[in-house]
N, C-alpha and C positions, 0 to 999 in steps of 0.2 A: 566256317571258313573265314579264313580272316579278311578283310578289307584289302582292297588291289590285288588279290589272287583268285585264280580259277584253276579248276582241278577239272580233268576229262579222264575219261576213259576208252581205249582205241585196242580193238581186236583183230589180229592179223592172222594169217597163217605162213608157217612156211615148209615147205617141202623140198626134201633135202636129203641127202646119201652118209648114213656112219656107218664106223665099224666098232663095237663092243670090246674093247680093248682092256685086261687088265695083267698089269705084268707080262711074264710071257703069255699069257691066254688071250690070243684074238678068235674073234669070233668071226663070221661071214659078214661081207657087207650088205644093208639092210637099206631099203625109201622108207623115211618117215615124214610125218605130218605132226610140225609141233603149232600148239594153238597159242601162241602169244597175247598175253592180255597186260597193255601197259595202260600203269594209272600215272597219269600225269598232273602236276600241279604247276602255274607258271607262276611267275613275280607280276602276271600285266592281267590286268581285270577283263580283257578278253580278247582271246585269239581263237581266229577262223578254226574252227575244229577239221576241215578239211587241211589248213595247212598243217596243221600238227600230226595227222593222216600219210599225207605226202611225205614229210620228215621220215618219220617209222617205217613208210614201207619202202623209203629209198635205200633205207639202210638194209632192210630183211631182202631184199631183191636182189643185192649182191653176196645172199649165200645161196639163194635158189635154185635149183637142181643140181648143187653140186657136193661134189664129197666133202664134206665136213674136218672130217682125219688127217686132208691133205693141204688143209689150208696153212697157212705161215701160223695164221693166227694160234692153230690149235696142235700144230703137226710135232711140238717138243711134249705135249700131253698127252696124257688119257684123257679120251673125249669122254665130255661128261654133261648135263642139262645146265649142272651149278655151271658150271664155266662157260657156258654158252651163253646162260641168263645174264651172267657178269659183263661181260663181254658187249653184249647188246646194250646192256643198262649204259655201259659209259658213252658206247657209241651213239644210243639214241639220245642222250643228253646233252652232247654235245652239239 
């Protein structure tokens, strides 16, 4: 690792409503449990691993038990993991 960086790794869950969408075929809508595993690396040689916790689950907490399908974020898509991952990655980055 290089000098003035640190890398963590931080495991969340989230639990959350889709519907299997593709083209015209929609499927039922479904509860899942996705396991989130984000590796993070910062620019500063150390941050509280509980704040970079806090961060992550601020953001997973505001999809939590909700439908997925119907969100803004996702609702001109077919909901799908790739897009979800994306999606998160920019947001927890931020």
């Amino acid at each position: 690792m290089e000098k003035g960086k640190s890398s963590y790794k931080v495991r969340v869950f989230l639990n959350a409503f889709n519907t299997f969408k593709m083209g015209n075929q929609v499927g039922r809508k479904s509860a899942n449990t996705f396991e989130i595993i984000c590796h993070i690396t910062t620019t500063k040689e150390f941050v509280p691993f509980s704040q970079l916790e806090t961060a992550v689950n601020n953001v997973i907490q505001s999809f939590t038990g909700k439908d997925l399908n119907k969100l803004a974020q996702f609702s001109n898509k077919d909901f799908s993991l790739e897009i979800l991952t994306r999606y998160l990655s920019v947001m927890i980055n931020n």
